[in-house]
N, C-alpha and C positions, 0 to 999 in steps of 0.2 A: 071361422076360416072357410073361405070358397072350394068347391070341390074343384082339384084340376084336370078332373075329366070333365067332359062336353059330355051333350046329350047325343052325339052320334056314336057315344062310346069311344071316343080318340083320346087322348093325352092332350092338353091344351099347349101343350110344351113341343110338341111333334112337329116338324117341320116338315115342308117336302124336301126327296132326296136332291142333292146336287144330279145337273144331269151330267150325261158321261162327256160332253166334248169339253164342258167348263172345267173339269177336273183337268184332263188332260190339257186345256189351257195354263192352269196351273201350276202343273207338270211340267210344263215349256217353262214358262217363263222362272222357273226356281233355277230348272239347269242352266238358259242360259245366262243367268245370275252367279250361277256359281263358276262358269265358264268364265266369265269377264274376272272374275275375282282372282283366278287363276292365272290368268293372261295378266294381269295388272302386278301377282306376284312376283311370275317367273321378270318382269319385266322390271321390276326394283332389282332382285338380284342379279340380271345380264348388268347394270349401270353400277355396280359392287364392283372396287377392285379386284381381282381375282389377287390370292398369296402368292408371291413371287417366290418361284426356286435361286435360293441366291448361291450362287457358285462359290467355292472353296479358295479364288482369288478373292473375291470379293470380303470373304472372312480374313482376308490376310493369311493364308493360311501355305506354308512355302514346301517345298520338299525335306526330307530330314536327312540335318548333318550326322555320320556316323561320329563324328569328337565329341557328340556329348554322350556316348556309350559310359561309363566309368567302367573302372575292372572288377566291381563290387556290388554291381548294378543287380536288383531284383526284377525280372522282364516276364509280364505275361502275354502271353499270343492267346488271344480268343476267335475260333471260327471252325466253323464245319467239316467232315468230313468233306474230303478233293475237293478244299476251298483256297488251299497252296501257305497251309501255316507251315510244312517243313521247308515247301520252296523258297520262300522268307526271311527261315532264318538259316538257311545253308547262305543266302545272299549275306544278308548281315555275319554270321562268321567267317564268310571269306572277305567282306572289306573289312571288319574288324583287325582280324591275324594278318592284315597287308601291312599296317600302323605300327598294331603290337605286339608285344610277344609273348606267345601262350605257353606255358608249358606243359600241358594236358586239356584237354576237349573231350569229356565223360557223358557217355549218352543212357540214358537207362530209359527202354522203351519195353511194350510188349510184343509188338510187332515185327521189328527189327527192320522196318521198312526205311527206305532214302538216307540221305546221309550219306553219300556212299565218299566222302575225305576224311571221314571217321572209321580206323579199322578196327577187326573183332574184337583185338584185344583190350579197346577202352568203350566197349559196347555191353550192357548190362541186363535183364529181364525183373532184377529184384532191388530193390531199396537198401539191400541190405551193407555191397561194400559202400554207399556213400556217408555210412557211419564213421568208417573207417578212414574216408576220402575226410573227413570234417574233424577227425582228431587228429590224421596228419596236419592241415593245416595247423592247429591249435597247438601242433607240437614246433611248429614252423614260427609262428608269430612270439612262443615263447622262449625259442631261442635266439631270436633278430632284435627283441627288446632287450637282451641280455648280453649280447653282441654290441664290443662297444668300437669294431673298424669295418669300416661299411664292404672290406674283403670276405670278410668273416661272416656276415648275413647269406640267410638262404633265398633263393629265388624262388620263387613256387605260386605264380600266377593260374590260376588254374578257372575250369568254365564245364557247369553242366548245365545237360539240356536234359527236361524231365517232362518225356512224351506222351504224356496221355498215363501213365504210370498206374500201375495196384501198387496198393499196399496189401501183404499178405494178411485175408483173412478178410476182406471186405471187398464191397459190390464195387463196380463201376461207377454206379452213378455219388455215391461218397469217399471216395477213397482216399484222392486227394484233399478233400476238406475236412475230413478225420485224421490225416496224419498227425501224429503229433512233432515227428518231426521236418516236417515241411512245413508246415507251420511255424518252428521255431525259429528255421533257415530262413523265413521270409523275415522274422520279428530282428535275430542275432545275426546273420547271414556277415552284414556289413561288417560287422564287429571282426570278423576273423582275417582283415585285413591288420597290416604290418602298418604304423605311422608313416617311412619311410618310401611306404610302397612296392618294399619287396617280392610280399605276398598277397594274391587278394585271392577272392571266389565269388565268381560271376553265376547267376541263376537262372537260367530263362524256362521259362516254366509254362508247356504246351498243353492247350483244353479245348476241347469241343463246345462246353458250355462256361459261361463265367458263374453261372447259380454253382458249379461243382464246383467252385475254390470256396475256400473259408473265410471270415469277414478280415481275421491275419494276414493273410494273403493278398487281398483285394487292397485293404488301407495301405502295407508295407510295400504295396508295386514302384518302383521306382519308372517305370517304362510301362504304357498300356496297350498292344497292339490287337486291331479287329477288322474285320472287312467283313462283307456281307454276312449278312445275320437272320436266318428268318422267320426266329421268333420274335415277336413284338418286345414281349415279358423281358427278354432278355436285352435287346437293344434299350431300352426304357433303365434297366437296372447300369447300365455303361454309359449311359447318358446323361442320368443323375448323381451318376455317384462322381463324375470328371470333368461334364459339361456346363454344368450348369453356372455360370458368371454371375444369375442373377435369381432371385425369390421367385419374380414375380411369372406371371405367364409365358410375357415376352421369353423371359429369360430360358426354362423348358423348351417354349417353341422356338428358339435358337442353338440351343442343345441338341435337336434333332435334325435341325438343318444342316448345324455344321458336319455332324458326321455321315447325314447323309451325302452332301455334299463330297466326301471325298471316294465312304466307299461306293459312292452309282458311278463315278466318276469314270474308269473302266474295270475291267474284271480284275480279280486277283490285286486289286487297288487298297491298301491298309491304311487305317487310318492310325496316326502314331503318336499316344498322349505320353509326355512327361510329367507323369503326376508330381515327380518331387522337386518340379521348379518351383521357387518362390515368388510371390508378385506377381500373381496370373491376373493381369485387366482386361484382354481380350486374348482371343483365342491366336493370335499369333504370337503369344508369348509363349505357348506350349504345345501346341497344338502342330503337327506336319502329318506330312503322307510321301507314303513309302510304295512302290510300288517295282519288282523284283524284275528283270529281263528276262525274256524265254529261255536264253542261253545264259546259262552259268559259269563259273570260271571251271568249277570240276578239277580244284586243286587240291591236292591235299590238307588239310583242316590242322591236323593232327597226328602225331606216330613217326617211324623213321621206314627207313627202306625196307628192314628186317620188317616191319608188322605189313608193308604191302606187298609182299612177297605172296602168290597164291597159295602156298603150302599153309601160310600164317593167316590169311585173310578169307580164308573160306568160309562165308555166310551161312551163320547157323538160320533155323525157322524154329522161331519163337507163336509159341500156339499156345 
């Protein structure tokens, strides 16, 4: 085997160095190789359709009629703190009770904040009378099925609104999705309606987050209302769980347009699912947007002259 050292003592392998301008020649020519490669990039992607924002006309998608309310109806509002979920539905109970007729409008908040066609005396801080509100009924439906001259049946249409709510003995952030009985209301609720339609009990059921309802909750929605939202997590879980028409990609990325579409639409802009229609093929089978006027009717909701009387109507704080 040859020795590969030389007789000057060198490595026979040793080259001379590269000199320094050929490197930097090099150097040039790589960058602007990688430059052209970069220009040729961005220049496929400029010749790429960009994704069109498709408008909420364009989904079919129309304003919502209050006659599909039912009097038995289970209603979730989902949205933010001074995102205008009470201005909403002070709107919607005052076109509702223009129609029909209520015989009580029961608010159980912690706050005791808006609402102000709703007086003290049907204004609540604890869960506890609407136990009580839920066996009258039950006492109601079992005497109008018993009732055999339609004089003789009771009237007793009744509607709460359950604001952001504790249950005693838990956090905020589960409280409503630990109830057990809010939960039950959303599963039985329907049921405590009278065949006849004497008596029903309407639910509309107010949250900051849709993750804080229970999966009872979320499936037995009769009504799904939202507007801007700005968590992802959360818009993602309202999306999929109402929007979705189709399996596949498209079908997700239409999911997201559509409700984008209604809440950028302008502020305070809801976007309004009827989950419990049948036959959904596109989204204007179920699918509207609702959107409240600055000015309100500020009519009375509920109560008679005696509960708006100031001696009767003096707003407690609820802390």
């Amino acid at each position: 085997m040859s020795n590969p050292v030389s007789s000057s003592g060198k490595d026979k392998r040793y080259k001379k160095p590269i000199d320094a301008h050929t490197i930097r020649a090099r150097l040039d020519a790589e960058l602007q190789a990688f430059e052209e490669e970069d220009l040729n990039e961005k220049s496929r992607f400029s010749k790429q359709k960009k994704p069109k924002m498709v408008s909420k006309e364009e989904f079919g998608i129309k304003p919502f009629d209050f006659n599909e309310i039912h009097p038995n109806s289970f209603m979730i509002v989902v949205a933010p703190r001074r995102s205008g979920k009470t201005h909403i539905i002070q709107h919607i109970l005052e076109q509702y009770t223009r129609k029909h007729t209520v015989d009580g409008i029961f608010l159980f908040t912690k706050t005791n904040a808006g609402f102000e066609g709703i007086p003290r005396r049907y204004r609540y801080n604890t869960l506890e009378p609407l136990n009580e509100l839920i066996n009258t009924q039950i006492k109601v439906k079992k005497h109008n099925l018993l009732a055999k001259k339609k004089k003789d049946k009771i009237i007793s249409n009744v509607i709460v609104v359950l604001d952001d709510i504790l249950g005693s003995g838990t956090t905020r952030s589960n409280a409503m999705k630990n109830s057990q009985l809010l939960n039950k209301l959303s599963v039985n609720g329907r049921h405590l309606s009278s065949y006849c339609g004497s008596s029903n009990l309407m639910v509309i059921l107010l949250s900051q987050v849709f993750s804080g309802l229970s999966r009872q909750q979320r499936l037995n929605a009769d009504f799904v209302l939202a507007t801007k939202i700005p968590s992802r997590i959360e818009r993602k879980q309202i999306c999929e769980s109402f929007l979705t028409l189709k399996s596949d990609r498209d079908g997700l990325a239409n999911s997201y347009n559509a409700f984008d579409s209604v809440v950028n639409k302008k502020d305070f802009n809801f976007i309004v699912i009827q989950a419990n229609k049948s036959n959904k093929y596109q989204y204007s089978d179920y699918v509207f947007s609702l959107c409240a006027p600055n000015k309100l009717m500020d009519c009375r909701l509920t109560g008679d002259d005696e509960d708006f009387k100031p001696e009767n109507n003096r707003r407690e704080i609820f802390f």
